[in-house]
N, C-alpha and C positions, 0 to 999 in steps of 0.2 A: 402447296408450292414446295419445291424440292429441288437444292442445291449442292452441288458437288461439295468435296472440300476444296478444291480449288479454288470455284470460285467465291465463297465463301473468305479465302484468305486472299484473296487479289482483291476485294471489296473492301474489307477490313483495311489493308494497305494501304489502298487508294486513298480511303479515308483520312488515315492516320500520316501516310506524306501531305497530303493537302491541308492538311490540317496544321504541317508545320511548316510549309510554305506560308498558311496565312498568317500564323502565330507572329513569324518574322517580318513579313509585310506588315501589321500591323501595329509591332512596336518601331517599324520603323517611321509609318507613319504617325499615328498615332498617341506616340506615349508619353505628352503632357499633358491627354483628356481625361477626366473624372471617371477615374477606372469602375469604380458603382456602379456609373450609368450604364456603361459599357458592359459590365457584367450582364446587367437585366438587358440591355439590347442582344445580346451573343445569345443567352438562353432562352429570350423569346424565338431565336434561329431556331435554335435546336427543340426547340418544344414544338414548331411547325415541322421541324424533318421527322420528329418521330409521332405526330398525327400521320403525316403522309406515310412513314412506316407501317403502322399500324392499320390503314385504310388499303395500304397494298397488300398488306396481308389476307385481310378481309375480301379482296375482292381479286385476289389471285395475280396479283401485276408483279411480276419480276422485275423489268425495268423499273417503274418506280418505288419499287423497292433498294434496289441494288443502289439507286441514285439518294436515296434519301438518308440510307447508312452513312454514304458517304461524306454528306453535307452534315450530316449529326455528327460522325465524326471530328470532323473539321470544325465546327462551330465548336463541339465539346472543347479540342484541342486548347482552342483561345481561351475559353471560361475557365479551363482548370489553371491557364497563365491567368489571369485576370484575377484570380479565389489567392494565389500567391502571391500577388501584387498588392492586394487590399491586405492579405498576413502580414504585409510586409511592413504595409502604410500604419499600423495598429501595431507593429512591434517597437517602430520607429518613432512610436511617440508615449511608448513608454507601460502601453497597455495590452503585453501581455497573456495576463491571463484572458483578455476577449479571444485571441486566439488560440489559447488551448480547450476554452469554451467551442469556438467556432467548429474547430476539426476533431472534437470530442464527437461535436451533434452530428454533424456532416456524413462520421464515417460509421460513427457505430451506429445513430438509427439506419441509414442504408443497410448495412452489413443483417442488424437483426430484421428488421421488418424483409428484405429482399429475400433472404437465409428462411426463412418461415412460409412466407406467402408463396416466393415464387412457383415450387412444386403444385399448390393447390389451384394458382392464377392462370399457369401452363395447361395444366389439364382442362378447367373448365373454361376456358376462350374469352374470360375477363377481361382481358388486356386489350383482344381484338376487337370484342363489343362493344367497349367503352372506354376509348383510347386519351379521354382528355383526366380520366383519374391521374395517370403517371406523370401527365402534363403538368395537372394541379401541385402534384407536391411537387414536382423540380421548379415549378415556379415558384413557392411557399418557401422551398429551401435558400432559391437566389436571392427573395425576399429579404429571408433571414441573415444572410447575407450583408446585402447592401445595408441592414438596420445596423447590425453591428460595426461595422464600419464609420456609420454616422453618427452613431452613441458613440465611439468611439472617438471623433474628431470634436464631438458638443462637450467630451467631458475633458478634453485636452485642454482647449480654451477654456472651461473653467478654470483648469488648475494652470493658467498661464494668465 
């Protein structure tokens, strides 16, 4: 499959405006719900848009490809507000260091395992043959996520 850079960056765009379109629909409606929850529901989005990425890749679909960045995007969009929102809810009650734990792990295991693997992953079609690996860990990491946030709120009400 082979795309322009044009559309390439009209894809990406689409994505990334829609994605703040929903951002703001969402906290407008929204933003008195258990933002945790919400995390793990938004990333289970975007864990099915990048199956179907991955699956378009595999079997040559341009359109649902094109269509799947986009909703990855977009869902992306909200979890990366949602990941700030729970930083925010853990800074507010006094616990800190959970969050420089949280965006320690978050960014340096991505940066080094992605920084290492990717070259060997791209080459050998890992990614396309067995699309629910990347699925696993961004589900592991929302995981990690939402736990912290809850140790977070369980060790508040101790110390209150």
């Amino acid at each position: 499959m082979h795309f322009s850079d044009a559309n390439v960056g009209l894809v990406m765009s689409l994505g990334i405006i829609s994605g703040l379109v929903l951002k703001n629909l969402f906290m407008f409606i929204f933003s008195d719900k258990d933002k945790p929850i919400s995390l793990l529901v938004f990333s289970g989005l975007c864990m099915l848009m990048l199956y179907g990425m991955f699956w378009s890749i595999k079997f040559s679909s341009p359109i649902v490809f094109a269509i799947s960045i986009i909703a990855m995007y977009m869902f992306r969009t909200v979890c990366s507000l949602l990941i700030n929102l729970v930083e925010m809810e853990i800074a507010r009650k006094g616990n800190a260091e959970h969050i420089f734990g949280l965006i320690q792990t978050a960014f340096l295991t991505g940066d080094i395992f992605g920084g290492i693997s990717l070259p060997y992953v791209y080459e050998s079609g890992f990614l396309v043959n067995t699309p629910l690996v990347i699925i696993i860990f961004i589900l592991l990491s929302n995981i990690l996520i939402y736990s912290c946030a809850k140790t977070s709120a369980k060790s508040h009400t101790e110390l209150v």
